[in-house]
N, CA and C of each residue as an Amber inpcrd file, in Angstrom:
protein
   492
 -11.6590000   0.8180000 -28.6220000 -10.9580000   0.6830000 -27.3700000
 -11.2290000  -0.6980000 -26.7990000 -10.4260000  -1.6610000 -26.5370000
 -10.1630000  -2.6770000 -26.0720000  -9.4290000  -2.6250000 -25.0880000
  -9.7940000  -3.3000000 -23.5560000  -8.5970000  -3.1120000 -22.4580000
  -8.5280000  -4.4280000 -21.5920000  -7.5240000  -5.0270000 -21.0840000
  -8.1020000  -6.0080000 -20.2650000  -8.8180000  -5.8110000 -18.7870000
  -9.4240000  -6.7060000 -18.6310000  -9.8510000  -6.6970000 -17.3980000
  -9.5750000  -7.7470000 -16.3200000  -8.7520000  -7.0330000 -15.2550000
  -8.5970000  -8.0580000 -13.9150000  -9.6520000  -7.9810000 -12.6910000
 -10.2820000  -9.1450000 -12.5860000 -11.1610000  -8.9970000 -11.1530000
 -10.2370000  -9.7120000 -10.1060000 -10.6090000  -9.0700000  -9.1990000
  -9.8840000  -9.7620000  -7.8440000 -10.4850000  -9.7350000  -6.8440000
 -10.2410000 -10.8900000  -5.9240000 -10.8230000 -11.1590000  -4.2320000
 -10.0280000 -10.1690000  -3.6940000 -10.8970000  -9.6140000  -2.3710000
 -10.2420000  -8.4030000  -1.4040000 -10.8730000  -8.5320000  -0.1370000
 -10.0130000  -8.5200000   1.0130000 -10.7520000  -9.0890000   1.9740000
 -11.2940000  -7.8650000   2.8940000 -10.5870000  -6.6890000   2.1060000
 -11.3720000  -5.2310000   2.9040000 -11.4950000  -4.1810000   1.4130000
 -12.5550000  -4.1200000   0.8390000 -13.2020000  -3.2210000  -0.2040000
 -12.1950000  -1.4170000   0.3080000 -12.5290000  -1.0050000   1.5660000
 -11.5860000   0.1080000   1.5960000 -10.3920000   0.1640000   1.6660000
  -9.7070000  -0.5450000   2.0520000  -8.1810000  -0.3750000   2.0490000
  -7.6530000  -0.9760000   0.7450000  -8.4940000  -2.1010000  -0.0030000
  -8.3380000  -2.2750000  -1.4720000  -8.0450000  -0.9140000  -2.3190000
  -9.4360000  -0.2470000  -2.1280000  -9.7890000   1.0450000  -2.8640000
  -8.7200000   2.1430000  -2.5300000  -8.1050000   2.4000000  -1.3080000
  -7.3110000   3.1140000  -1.2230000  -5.4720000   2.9030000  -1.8930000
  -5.4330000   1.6740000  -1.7090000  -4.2080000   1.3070000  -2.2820000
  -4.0550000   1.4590000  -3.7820000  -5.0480000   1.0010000  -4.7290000
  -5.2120000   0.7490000  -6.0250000  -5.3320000   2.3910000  -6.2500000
  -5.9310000   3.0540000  -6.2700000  -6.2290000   4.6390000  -5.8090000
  -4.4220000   5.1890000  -6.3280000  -3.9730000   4.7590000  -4.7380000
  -2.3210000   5.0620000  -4.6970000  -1.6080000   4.4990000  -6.1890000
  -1.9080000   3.0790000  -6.1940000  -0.7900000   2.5600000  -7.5300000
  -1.4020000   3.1300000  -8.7600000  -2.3720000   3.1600000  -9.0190000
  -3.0120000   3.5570000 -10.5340000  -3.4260000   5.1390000 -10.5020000
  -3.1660000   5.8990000  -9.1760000  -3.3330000   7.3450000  -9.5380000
  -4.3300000   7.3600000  -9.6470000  -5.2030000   7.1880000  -9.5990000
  -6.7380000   7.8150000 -10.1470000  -7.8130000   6.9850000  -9.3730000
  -8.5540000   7.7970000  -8.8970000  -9.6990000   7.1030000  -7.8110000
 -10.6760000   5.7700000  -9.0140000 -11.6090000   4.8850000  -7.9300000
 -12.5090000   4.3760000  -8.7230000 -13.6600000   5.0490000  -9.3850000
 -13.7350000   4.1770000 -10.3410000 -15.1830000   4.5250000 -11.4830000
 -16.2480000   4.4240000 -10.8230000 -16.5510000   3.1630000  -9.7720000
 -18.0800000   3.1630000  -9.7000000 -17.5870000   2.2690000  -8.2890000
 -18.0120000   2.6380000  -6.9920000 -18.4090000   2.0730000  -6.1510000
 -19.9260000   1.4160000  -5.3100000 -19.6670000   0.3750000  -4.7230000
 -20.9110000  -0.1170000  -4.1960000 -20.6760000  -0.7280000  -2.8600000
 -21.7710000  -1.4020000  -2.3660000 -21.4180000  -2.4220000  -0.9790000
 -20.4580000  -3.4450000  -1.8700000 -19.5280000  -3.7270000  -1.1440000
 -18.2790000  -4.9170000  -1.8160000 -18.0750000  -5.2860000  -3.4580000
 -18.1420000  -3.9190000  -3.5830000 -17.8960000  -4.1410000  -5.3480000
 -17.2450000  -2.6920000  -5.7740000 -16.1690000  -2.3900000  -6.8090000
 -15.5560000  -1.3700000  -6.6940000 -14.6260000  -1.7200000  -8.0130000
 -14.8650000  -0.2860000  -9.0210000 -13.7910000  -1.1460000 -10.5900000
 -13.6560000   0.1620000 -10.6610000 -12.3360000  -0.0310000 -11.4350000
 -10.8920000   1.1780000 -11.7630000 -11.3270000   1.4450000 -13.5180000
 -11.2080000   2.4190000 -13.9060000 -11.0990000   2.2350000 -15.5470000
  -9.8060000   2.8810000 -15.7460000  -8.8360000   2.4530000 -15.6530000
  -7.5250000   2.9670000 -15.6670000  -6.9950000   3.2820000 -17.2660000
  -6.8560000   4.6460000 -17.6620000  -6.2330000   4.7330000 -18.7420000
  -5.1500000   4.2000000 -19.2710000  -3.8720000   4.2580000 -18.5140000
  -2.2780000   3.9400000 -18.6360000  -1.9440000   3.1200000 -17.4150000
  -1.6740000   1.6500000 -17.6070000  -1.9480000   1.1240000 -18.5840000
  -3.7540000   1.3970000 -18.7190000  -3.8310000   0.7780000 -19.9230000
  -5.1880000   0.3500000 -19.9870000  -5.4510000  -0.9990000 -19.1280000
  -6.6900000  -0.6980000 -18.8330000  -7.0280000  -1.6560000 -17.6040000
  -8.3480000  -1.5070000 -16.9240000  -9.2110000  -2.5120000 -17.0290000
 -10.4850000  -2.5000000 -15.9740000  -9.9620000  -3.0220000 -14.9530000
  -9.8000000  -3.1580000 -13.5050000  -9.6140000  -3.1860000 -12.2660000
 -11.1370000  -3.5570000 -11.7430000 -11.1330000  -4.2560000 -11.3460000
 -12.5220000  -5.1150000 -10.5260000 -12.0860000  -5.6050000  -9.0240000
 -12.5870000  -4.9720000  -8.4340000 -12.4920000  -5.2950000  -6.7110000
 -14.0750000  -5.9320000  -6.2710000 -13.6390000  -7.3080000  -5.5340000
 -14.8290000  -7.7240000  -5.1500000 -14.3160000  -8.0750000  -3.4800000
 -15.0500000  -7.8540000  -2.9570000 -14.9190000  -8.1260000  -1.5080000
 -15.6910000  -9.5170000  -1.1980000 -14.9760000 -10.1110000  -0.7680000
 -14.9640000 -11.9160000  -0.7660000 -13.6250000 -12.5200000   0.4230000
 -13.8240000 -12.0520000   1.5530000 -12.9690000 -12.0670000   2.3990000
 -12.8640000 -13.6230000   2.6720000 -13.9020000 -14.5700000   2.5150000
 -13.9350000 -15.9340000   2.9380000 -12.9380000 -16.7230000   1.9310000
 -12.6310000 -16.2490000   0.3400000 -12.0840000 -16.7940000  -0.2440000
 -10.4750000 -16.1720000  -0.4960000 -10.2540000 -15.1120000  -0.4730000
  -9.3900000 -14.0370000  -0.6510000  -8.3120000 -15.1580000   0.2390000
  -7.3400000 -14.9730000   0.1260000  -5.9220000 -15.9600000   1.1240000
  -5.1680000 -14.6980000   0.9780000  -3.8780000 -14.9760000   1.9010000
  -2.6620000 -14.1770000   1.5280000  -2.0230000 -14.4570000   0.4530000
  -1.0930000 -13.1850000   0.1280000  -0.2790000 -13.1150000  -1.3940000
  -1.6440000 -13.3360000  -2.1310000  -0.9750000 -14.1760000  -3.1530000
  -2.0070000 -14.5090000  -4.3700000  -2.7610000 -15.5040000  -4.5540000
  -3.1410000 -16.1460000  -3.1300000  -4.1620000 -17.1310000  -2.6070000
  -4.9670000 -16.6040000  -2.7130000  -6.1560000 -17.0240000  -3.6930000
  -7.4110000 -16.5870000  -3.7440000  -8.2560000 -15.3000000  -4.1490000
  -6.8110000 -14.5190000  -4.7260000  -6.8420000 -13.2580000  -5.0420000
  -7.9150000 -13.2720000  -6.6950000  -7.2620000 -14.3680000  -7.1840000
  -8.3600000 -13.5810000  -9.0490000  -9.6820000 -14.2330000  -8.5530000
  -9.8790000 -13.7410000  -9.3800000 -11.6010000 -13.8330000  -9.1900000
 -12.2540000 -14.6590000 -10.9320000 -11.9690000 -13.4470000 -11.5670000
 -11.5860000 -13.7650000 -12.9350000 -11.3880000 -12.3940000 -13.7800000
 -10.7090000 -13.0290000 -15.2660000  -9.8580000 -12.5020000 -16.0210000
 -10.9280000 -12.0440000 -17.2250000 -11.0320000 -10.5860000 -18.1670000
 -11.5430000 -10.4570000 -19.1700000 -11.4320000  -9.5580000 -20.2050000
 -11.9930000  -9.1730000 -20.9610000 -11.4780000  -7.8600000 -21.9520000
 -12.6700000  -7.1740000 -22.7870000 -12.6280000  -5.9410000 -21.9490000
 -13.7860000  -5.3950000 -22.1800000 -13.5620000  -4.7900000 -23.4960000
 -14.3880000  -4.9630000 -24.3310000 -14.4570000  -4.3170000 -25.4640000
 -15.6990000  -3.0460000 -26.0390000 -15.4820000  -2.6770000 -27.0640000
 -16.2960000  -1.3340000 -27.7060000 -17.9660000  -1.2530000 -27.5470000
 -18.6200000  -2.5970000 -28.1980000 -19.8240000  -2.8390000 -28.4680000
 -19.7040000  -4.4080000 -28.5050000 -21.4930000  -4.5500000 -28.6890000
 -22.4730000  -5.8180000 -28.4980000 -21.3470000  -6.8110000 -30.0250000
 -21.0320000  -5.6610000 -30.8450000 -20.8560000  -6.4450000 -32.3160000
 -19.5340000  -7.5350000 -32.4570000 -18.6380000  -6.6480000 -31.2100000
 -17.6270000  -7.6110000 -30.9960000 -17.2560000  -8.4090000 -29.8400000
 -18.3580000  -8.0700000 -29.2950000 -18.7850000  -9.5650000 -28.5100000
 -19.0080000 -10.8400000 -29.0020000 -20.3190000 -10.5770000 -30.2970000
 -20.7210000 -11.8120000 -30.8620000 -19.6280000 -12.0540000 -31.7820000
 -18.9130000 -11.0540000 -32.4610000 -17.5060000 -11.4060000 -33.4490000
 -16.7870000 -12.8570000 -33.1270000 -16.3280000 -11.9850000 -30.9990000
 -15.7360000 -12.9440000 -30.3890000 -15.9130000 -14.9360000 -30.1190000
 -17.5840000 -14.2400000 -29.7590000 -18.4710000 -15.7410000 -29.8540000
 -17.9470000 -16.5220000 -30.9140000 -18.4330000 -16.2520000 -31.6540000
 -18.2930000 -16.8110000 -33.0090000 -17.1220000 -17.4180000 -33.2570000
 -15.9300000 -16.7400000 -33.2820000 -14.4190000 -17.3420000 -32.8020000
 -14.3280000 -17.8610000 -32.4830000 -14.4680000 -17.5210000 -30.9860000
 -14.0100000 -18.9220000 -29.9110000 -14.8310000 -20.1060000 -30.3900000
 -16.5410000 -19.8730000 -30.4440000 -17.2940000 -21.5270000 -30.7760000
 -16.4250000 -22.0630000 -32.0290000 -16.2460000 -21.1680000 -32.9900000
 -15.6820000 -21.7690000 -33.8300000 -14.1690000 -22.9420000 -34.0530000
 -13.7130000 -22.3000000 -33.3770000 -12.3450000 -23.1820000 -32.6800000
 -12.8970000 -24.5030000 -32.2080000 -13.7490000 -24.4350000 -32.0750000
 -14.0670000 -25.5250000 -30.7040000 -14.5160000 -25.2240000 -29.3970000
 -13.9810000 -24.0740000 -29.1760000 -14.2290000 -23.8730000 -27.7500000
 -15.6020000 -23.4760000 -27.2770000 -15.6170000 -24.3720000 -25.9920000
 -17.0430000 -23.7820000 -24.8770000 -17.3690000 -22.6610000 -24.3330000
 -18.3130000 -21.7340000 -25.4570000 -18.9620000 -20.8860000 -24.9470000
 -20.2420000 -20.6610000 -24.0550000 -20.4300000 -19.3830000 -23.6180000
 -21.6450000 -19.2400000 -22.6640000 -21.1670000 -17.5730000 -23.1880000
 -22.5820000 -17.2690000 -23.8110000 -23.6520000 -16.2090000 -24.5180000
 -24.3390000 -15.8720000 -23.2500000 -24.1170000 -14.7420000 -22.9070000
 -25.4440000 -13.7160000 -22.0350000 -25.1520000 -12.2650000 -22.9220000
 -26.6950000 -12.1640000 -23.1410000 -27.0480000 -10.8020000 -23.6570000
 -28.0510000  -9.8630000 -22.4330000 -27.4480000  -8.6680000 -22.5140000
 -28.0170000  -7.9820000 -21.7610000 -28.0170000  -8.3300000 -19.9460000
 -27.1630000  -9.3010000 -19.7790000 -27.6960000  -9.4720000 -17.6460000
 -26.9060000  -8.3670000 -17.4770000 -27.4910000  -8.5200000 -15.9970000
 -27.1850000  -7.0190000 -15.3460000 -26.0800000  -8.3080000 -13.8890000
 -24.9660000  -7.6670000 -13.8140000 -24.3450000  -8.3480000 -13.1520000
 -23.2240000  -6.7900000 -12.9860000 -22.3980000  -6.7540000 -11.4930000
 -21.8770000  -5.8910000 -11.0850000 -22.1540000  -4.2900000 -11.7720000
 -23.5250000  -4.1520000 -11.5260000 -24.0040000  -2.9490000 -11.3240000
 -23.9970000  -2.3090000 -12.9270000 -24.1980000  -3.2820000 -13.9690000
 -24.3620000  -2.7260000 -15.4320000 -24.6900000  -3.7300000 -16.0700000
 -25.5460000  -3.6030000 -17.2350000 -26.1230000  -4.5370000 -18.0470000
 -24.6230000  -4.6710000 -19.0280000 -24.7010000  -5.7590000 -19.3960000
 -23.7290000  -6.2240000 -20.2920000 -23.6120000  -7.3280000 -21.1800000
 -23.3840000  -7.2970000 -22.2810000 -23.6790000  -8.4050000 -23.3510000
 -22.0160000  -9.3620000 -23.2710000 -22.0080000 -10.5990000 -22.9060000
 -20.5430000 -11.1440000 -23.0660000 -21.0000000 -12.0080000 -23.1330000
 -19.3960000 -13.1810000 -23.4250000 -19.2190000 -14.4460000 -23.5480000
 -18.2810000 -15.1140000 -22.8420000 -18.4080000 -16.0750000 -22.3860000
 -17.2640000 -16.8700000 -21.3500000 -16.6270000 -18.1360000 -22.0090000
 -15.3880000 -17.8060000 -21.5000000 -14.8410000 -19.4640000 -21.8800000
 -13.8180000 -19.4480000 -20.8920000 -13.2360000 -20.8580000 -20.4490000
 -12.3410000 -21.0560000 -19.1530000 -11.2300000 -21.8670000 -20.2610000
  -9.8010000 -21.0810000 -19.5960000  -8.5420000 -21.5060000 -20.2540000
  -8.7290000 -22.8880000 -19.7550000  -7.7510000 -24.0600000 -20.2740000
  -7.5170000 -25.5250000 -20.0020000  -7.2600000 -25.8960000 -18.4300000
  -6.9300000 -24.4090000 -17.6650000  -7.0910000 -24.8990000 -15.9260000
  -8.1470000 -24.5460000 -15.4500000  -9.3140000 -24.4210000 -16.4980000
 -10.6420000 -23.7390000 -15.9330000 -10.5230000 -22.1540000 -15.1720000
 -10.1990000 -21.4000000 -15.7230000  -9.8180000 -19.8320000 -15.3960000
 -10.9570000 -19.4900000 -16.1080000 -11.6560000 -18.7970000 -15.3110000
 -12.8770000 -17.9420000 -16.4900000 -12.4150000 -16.7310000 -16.9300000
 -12.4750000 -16.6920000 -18.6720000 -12.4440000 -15.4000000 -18.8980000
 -13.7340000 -14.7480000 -19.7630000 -14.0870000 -13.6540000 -19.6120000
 -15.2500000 -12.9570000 -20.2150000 -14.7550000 -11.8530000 -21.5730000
 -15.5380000 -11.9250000 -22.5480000 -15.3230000 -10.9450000 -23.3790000
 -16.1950000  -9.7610000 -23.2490000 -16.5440000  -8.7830000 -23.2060000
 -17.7770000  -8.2810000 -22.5460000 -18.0080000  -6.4540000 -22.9870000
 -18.8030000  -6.3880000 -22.7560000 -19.1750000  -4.7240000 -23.5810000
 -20.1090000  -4.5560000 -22.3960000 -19.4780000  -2.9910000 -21.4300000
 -21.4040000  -2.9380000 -20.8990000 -22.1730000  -1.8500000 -21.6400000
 -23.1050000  -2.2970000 -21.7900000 -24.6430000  -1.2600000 -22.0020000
 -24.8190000  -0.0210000 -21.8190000 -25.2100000  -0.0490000 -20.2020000
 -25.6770000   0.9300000 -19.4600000 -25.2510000   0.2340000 -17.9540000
 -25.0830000   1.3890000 -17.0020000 -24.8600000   0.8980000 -16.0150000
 -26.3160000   0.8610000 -15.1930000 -26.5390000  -0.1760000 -13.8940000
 -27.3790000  -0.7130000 -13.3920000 -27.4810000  -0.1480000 -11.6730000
 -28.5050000   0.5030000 -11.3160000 -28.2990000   1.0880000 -10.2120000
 -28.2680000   0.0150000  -9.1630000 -28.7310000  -1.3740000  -9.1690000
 -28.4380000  -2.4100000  -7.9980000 -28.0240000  -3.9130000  -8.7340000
 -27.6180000  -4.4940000  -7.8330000 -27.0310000  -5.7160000  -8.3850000
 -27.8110000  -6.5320000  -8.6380000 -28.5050000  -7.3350000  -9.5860000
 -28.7720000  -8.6620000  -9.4300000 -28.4770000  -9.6390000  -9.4430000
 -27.4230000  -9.7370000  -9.9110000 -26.1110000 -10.9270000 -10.3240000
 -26.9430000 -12.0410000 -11.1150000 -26.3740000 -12.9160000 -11.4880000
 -26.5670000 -13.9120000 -12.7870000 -27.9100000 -14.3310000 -12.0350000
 -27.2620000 -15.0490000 -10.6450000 -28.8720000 -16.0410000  -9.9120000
 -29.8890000 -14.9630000  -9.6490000 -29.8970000 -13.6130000  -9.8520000
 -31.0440000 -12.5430000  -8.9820000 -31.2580000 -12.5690000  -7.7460000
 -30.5390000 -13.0590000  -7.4270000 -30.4670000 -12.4410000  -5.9050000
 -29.7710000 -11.7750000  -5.3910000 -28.7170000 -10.6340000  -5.9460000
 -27.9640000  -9.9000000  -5.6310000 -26.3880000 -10.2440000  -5.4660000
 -25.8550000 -11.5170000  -5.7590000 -24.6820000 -11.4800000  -5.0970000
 -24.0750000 -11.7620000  -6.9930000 -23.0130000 -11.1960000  -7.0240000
 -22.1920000 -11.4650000  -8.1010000 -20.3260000 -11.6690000  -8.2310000
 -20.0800000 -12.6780000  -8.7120000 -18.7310000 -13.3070000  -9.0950000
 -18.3380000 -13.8460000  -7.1360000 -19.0260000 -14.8370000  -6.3630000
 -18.8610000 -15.2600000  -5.0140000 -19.0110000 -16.4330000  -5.4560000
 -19.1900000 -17.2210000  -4.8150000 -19.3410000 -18.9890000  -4.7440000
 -20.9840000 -19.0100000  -4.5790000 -21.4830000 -18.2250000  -3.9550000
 -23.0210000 -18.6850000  -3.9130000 -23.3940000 -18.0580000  -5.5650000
 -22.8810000 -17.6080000  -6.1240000 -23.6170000 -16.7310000  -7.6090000
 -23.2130000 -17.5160000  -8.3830000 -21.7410000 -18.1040000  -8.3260000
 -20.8730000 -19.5510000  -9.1620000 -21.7150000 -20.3630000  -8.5420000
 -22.0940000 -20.4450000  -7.8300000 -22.9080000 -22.5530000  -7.9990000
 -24.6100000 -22.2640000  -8.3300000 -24.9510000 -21.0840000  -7.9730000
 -26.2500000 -21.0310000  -8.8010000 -26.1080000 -20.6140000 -10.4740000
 -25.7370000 -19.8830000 -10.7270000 -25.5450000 -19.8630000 -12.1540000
 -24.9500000 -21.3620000 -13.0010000 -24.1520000 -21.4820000 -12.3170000
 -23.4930000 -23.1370000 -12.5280000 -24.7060000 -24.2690000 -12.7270000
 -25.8190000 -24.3410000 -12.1210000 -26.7870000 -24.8300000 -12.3460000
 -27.5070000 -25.0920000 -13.3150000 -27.9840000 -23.5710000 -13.4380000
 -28.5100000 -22.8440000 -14.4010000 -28.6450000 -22.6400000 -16.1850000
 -27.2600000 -22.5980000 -16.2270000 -26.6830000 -21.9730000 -17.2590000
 -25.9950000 -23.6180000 -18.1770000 -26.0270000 -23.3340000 -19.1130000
 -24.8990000 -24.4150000 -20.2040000 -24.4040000 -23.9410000 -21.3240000
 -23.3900000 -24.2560000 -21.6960000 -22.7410000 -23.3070000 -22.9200000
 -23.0550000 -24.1630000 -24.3190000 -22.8340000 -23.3060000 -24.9280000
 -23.5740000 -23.8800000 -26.4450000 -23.1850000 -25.0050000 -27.2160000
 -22.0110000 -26.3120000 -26.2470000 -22.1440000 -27.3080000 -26.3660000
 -23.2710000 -28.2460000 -25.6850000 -23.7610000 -27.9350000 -24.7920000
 -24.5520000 -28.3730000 -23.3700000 -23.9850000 -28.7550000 -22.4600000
 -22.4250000 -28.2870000 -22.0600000 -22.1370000 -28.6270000 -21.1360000
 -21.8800000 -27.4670000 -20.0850000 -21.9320000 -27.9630000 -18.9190000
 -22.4320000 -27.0910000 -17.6480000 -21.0980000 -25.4120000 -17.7960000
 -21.3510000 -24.6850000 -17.4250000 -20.9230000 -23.7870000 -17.4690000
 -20.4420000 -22.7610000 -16.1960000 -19.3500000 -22.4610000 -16.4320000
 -18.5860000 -21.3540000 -15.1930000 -19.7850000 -20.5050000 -14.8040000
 -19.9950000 -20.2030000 -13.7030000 -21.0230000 -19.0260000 -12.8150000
 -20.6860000 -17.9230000 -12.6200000 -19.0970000 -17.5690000 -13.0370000
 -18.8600000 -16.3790000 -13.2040000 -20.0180000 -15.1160000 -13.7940000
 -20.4340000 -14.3350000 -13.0190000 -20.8000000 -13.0230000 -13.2040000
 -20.5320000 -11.5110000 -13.7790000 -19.1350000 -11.5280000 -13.7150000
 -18.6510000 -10.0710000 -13.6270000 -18.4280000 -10.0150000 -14.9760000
């Protein structure tokens, strides 16, 4: 099972949750303080709600967050790795962080307008957040510029802070 995954800015977590609820029929998988994901059968679809009201705009100002595709296991994660580095492209390898409330093994790479997307398998799910920096906040601007720091992809160059 392979599905994509959309994260998105929301500038109210409940009325998000209630609408998505309405369009996709089926309540959320896992709620938290400002964090909230759909596992939608039909379509297939992870749904990621992050509450980020400072960045969120109207329409589709500020709405993605970022883009990914959750897959089966750890094995086609690294499959993926391997791919993409192989191409050329700039990866970033995390095994095991615990970021939006589940440990998860993925890989990141940002399309040519810098869009982060994640390939990603979770684990187990995580009863509190630590997000990439450990301090609790994940896929915001304070978790992107500390991880951004932090982190370099397996060229050495600096890397998206994306979390989720």
């Amino acid at each position: 099972m392979s599905r994509v995954q959309l994260a998105l800015n929301v500038s109210d977590l409940d009325e998000a949750i209630d609408f998505y609820t309405q369009l996709f029929g089926s309540p959320p998988a896992k709620v938290h303080p400002g964090y909230a994901n759909f596992a939608i059968a039909d379509p297939p679809l992870k749904l990621v709600l992050i509450e980020n009201a400072d960045t969120r705009g109207t329409g589709v100002g500020g709405a993605l967050n970022h883009l990914g595709v959750e897959v089966e296991d750890p094995a086609r994660v690294t499959e993926a790795s391997a791919r993409l580095s192989g191409e050329g492209l700039d990866t970033l390898d995390q095994q095991e962080t615990t970021c939006c409330y589940a440990v998860q093994d993925k890989v990141w790479v940002e399309d040519p307008d810098a869009t982060p997307w994640e390939i990603y398998t979770v684990l187990a799910d995580a009863p509190v957040e630590t997000g990439l920096a450990g301090d609790g906040t994940c896929c915001g601007a304070e978790a992107e510029a500390e991880a951004e720091a932090a982190i370099t992809t397996t060229t050495g160059a600096p890397a998206a802070g994306n979390c989720c």
